[in-house]
N, C-alpha and C positions, 0 to 999 in steps of 0.2 A: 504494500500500500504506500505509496507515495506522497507527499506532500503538492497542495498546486501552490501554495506561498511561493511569493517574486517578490524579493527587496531588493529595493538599489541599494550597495553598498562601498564602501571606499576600501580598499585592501589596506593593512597598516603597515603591510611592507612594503610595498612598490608606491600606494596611496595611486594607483589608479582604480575607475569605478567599475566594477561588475554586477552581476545579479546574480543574489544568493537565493538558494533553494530551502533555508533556515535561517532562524531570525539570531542565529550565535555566531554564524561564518564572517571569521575573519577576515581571510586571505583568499585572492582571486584565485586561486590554485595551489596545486601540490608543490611547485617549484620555490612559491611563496612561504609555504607552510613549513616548509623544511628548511628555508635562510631564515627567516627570522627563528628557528628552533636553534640552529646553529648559531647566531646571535644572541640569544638568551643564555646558553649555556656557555661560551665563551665569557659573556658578562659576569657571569657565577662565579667561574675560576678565576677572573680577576683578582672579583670582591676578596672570593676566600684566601686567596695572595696577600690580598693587602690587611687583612686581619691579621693570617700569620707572621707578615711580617713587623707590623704593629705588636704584636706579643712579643718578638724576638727582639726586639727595639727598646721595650720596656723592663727585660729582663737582667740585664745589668742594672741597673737603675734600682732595681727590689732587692737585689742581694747588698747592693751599696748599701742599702736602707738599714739593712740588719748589723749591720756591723758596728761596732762600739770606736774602735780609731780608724783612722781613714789614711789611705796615701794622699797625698799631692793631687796624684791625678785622678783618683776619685770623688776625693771632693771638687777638684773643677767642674766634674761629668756632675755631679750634683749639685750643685748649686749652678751649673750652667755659664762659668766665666774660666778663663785662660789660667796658666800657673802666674803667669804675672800680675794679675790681679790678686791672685791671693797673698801672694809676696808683699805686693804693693798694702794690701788688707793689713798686715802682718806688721807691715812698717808703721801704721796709722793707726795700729793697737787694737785694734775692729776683733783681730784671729790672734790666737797663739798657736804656736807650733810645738810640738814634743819632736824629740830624737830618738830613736831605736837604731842604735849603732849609728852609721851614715844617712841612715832614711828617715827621712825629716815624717811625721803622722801629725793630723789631727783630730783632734777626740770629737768623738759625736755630739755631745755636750757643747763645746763650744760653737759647734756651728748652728746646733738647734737656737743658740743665746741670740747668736746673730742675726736670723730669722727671727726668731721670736722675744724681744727684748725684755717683753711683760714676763714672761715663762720664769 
């Protein structure tokens, strides 16, 4: 049993108009139907790229977090500025530095101070 419904319709992948045989038909054809699937699913893997790489991104930055002294160059990655700014911090009394052997650290404490002054 067939349907006699005729809509004029706009394809959304090509966006030329044909007549659909149901009132849900996208796409003027098979050719259509299957670019824009292959366009959706392309769009997917993107996304899901750019999530993972968004996690992977953010995963240094969470183990930085955890840690009680900090090197040099992790607190730059964390608070988001160069060693010479913290040098210069340093100079201005803002930061104190600790020593462990040759390796200059700073304690977690004092940078939360820094950020947060009320704290």
């Amino acid at each position: 049993m067939s349907s006699n419904i005729r809509v004029q319709r706009i394809c959304q992948n090509c966006g030329k108009e044909f007549t659909a045989k149901t009132t849900v038909t996208k796409y003027c054809g098979d050719d259509c139907a299957k670019r824009a699937y292959k366009k959706r699913k392309k769009e997917e893997k993107i996304a899901q790229s750019n999530t993972e790489t968004a996690v992977i991104k953010t995963l240094p930055i969470l183990e930085i977090q955890e840690k009680e002294y900090l090197s040099l160059e992790e607190a730059a990655t964390l608070l988001g500025v160069s060693r010479t700014t913290l040098y210069r911090m340093r100079r201005d009394g803002a930061l104190k530095f600790g020593a462990v052997g040759k390796k200059k650290v700073i304690s977690r404490k004092s940078i939360d101070q820094l950020v947060n002054p009320n704290s």
